[in-house]
N, C-alpha and C positions, 0 to 999 in steps of 0.2 A: 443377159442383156436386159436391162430397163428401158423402157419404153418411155418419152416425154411426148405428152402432145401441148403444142401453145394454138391456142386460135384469139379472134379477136371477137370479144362481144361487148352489147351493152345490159351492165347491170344495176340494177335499181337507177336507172339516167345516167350512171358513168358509163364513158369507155375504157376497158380495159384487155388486158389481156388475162387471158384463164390458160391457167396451167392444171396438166392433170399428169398422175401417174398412179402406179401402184403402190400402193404403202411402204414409204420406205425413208426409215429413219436419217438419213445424211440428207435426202433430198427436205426431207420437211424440216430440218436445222438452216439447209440453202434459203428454204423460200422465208423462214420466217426473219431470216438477216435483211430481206429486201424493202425496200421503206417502202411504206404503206401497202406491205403484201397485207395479205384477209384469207382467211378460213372462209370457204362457201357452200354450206350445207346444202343448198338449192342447186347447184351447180358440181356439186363434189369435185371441189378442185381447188388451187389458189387464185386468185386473184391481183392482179398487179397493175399500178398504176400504166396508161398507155401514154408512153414518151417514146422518141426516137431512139433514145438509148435503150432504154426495154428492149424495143421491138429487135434493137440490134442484136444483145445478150442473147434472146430470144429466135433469133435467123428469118425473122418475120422483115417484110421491103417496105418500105415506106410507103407505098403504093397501097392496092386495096388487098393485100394477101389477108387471106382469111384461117389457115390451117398450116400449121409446119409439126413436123412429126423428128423425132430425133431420140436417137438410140445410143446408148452408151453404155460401158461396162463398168459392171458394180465392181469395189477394189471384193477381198475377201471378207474383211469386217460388215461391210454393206451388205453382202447376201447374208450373212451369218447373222443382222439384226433384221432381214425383212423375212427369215425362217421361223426368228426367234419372236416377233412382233407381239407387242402385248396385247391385251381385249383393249385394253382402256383408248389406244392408237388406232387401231381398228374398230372402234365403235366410231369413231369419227368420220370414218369413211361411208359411211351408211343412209340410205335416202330417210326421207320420211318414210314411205310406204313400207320398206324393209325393215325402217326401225319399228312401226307397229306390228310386224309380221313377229319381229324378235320377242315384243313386248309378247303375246300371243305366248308364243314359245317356251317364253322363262314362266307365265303363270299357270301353263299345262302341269308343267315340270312343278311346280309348286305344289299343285292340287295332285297331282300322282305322288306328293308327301316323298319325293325324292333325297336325298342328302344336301345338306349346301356344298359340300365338295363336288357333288354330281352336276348341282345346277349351275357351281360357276365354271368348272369343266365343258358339261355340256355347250353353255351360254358363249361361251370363248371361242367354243369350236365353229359353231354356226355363225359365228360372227365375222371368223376368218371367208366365209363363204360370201356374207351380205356386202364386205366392203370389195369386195372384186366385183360384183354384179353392177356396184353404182346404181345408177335410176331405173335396169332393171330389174323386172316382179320376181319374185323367189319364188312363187307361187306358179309361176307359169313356167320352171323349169321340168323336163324330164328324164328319162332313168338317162341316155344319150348324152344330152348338156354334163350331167352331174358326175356318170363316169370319165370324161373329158376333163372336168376339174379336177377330178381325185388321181386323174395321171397326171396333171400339172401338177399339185404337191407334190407326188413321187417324185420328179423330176426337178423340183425345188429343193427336193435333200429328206423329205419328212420320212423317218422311222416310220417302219410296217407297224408299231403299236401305236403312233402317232395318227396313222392313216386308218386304222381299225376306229380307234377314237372318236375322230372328226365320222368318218359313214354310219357310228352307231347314233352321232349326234343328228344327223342329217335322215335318218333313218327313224329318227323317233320325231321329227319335225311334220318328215311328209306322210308318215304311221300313222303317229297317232294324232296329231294335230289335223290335218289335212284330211286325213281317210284314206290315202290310197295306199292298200294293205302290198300290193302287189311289185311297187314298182323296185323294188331292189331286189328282185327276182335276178334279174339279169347282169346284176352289177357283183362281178367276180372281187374277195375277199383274198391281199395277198397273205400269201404265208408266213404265218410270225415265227421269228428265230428262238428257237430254242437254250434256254439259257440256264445254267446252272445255277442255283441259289450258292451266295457267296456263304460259305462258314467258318467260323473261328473253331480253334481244336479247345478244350477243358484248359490247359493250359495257358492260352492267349486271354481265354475268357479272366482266370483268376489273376494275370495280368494286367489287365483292361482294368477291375474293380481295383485292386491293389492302390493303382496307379489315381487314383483320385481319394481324396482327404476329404473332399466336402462331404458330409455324413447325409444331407439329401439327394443327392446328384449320385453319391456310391445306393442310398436304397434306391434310386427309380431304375440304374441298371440293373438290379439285382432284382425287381421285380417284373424287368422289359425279360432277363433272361430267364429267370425261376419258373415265369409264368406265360412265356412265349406271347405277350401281350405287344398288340400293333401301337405305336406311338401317341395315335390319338386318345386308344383306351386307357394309358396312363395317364394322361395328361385332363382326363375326363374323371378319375376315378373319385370316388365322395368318399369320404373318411366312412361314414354309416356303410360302406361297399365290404367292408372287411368284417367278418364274424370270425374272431379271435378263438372262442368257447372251441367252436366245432372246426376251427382250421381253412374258412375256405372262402372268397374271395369271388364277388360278385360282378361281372361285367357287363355294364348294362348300355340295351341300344349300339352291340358293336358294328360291323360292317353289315349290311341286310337289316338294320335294325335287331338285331336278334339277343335278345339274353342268354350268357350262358354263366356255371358255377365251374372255377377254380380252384383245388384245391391248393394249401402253401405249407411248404415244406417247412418242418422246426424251426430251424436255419434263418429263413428268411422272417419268419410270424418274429424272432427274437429280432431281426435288423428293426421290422417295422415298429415295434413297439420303441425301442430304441430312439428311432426315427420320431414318432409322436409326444416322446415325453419329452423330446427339446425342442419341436420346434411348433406343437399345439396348434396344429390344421384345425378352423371352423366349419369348412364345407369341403374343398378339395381337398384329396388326401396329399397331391403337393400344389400349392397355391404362388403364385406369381408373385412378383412384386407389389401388389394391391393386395390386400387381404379379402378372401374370399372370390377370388378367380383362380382360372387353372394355370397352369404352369406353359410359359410358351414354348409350341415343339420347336421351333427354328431353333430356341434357347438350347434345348432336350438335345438336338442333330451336334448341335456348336458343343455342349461338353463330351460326347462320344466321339467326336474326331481330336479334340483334344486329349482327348485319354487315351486313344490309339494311338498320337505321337508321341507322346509321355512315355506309352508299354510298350514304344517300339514295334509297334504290326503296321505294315505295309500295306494288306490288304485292303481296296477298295470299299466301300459298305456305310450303310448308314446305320441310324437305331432298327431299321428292319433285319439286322444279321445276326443280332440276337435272337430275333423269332426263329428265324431260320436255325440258327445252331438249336434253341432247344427242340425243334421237332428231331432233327439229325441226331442227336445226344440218346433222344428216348428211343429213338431205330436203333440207335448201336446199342443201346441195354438190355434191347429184346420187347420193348413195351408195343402191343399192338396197334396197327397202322388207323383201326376204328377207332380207337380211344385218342389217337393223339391228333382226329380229325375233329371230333369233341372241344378236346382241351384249345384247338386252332382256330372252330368256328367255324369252315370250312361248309359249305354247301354242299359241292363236289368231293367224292373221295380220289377225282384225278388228281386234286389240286394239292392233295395231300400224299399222294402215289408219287411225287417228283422227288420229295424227298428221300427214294428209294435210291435214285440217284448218285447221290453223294454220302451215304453209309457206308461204313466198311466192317458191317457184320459181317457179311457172308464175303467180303473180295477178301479179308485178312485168310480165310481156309483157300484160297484157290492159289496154288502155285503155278506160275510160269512155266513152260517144258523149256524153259531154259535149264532152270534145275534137276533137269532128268539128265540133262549132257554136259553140265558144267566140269566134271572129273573125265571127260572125254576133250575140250580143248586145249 
């Protein structure tokens, strides 16, 4: 149910009526169709001129009514974009006070030299919070209030990774910005589902390369799977990143900030070169449309799903199922779980333990006791 409240005030010496609700995309296409509706930052709300007819639209009497409340059900698309809601629509809903609170916020995150995928992650999440407060202080919420909210998103649809997200963002606001080391003590974390990384078999893989002709687009799959590199690290990589001589393949500032060396199979050192005598990178080793920028991932996602319809695979996945398959690949060869946490970047060697998962070294020896009684049925 969405919530509508209309009352009647005067603003800047008009009278009008003010409309408020929670953010939500149909309704704010309704209000901005209404002549002489207004965005009101001061009053987080719309504003509409005050006519009888208004008031009428509105369930408000001619008389001196001052407040009408009214409840309606969102169709499915409507819940499904006020889940989905962007920052840039929810930054609008946001007081003064709260927008300086934000400001605070994103430049903490700045000076803790965080990632810009972190800061506008973070920034988004906290933002979903500021514009449901309205004109009240974010500052004066505690652990009570905020557990309260983070069971309304549950109950708004939000994924358990979704809701981890937002409380790590919410978490690092009233942390480390605020000081109060204490207060998510008490605020229970639910449990995230357990998910198998998607992977392609050896076969799908030389399917997948086969199935594309552009000689750039066929190396950066072949350097996403040779080299189990994450999306952004190809798409970051500098021509100076590759040492030919000695074989081995520099990836700098990947996830955690952290450098590590790659080594590159015969195979692929020969695609690369390949690769560089036609198409003579200055800086990026694959560069964008603009010469001397990197290569756009959206672009990167959009030729791997094309090439999975081309080679015919079905499976779900992005450029990340390359990574995935080559840690899976190097478990089924026998290559140790420490090296291939290395070659991943990986902090945690749990993160790299899941790919124990979906190997089939050891499940190919283990027979079913079906096959003890099969000549018995």
């Amino acid at each position: 149910m969405l919530q509508v409240t209309y009352s009647l005030v005067n603003h800047r010496n008009n009278n009008c009526i003010l409309v408020k609700f929670d953010d939500n995309a149909e309704w704010n296409k309704r209000m901005q169709k209404v002549n002489g509706s207004k965005w009101s930052r001061t009053l987080c709300g719309w504003t509409i001129p005050d006519s009888a007819d208004n008031r009428k639209k509105c369930r408000l009497s001619e008389n001196n009514s001052s407040v009408a409340i009214y409840n309606t059900q969102q169709s499915a698309a409507a819940q499904k974009a006020t889940a989905n809601q962007s920052s840039k629509s929810a930054l609008l809903f946001i007081s003064n006070n709260n927008r300086h609170e934000l400001q605070k916020f994103t430049e903490h995150l700045v000076l803790k030299a965080y990632s810009p995928s972190t800061i506008r992650t973070y920034r988004n999440e906290f933002a979903q919070l500021l514009q449901r407060l309205a004109n009240l202080p974010v500052q004066n919420l505690n652990a009570v209030v905020i557990q309260r909210y983070l069971h309304s998103c549950i109950n708004k649809g939000l994924s358990e990774h979704s809701i981890h997200s937002r409380m790590n963002a919410l978490k690092f606001y009233f942390e480390q910005v605020l000081h109060r080391e204490k207060m998510f003590f008490e605020i229970p974390r639910p449990k995230k589902p357990f998910h198998l990384p998607q992977v392609l078999n050896k076969e799908e893989i030389a399917a997948l390369i086969k199935a594309i002709e552009n000689v750039k687009h066929k190396t950066m799959l072949m350097v996403a799977y040779g080299c189990g590199l994450r999306v952004s690290e190809i798409t970051n990589l500098m021509v100076t990143d590759i040492d030919g001589k000695r074989r081995l393949m520099m990836i700098r500032k990947g996830k955690g900030k952290k450098d590590r060396i790659i080594s590159l199979s015969p195979a692929l050192l020969i695609m690369l070169r390949a690769y560089y005598r036609m198409y003579k990178p200055k800086k990026f080793l694959f560069e964008g449309a603009q010469p001397a920028t990197p290569y756009s991932i959206r672009s990167l996602e959009s030729i791997i799903q094309q090439a999975k319809q081309k080679a015919g695979i079905s499976k779900n996945g992005s450029m990340h199922m390359l990574r995935h398959s080559f840690a899976t690949h190097l478990l089924d060869k026998g290559t140790d779980v420490v090296l291939i946490q290395k070659l991943l970047g990986h902090n945690d060697i749990k993160t790299t333990l899941r790919y124990l998962h979906v190997t089939n070294k050891d499940l190919l020896n283990i027979l079913s006791p079906l096959e003890d009684i099969k000549n018995l049925i």
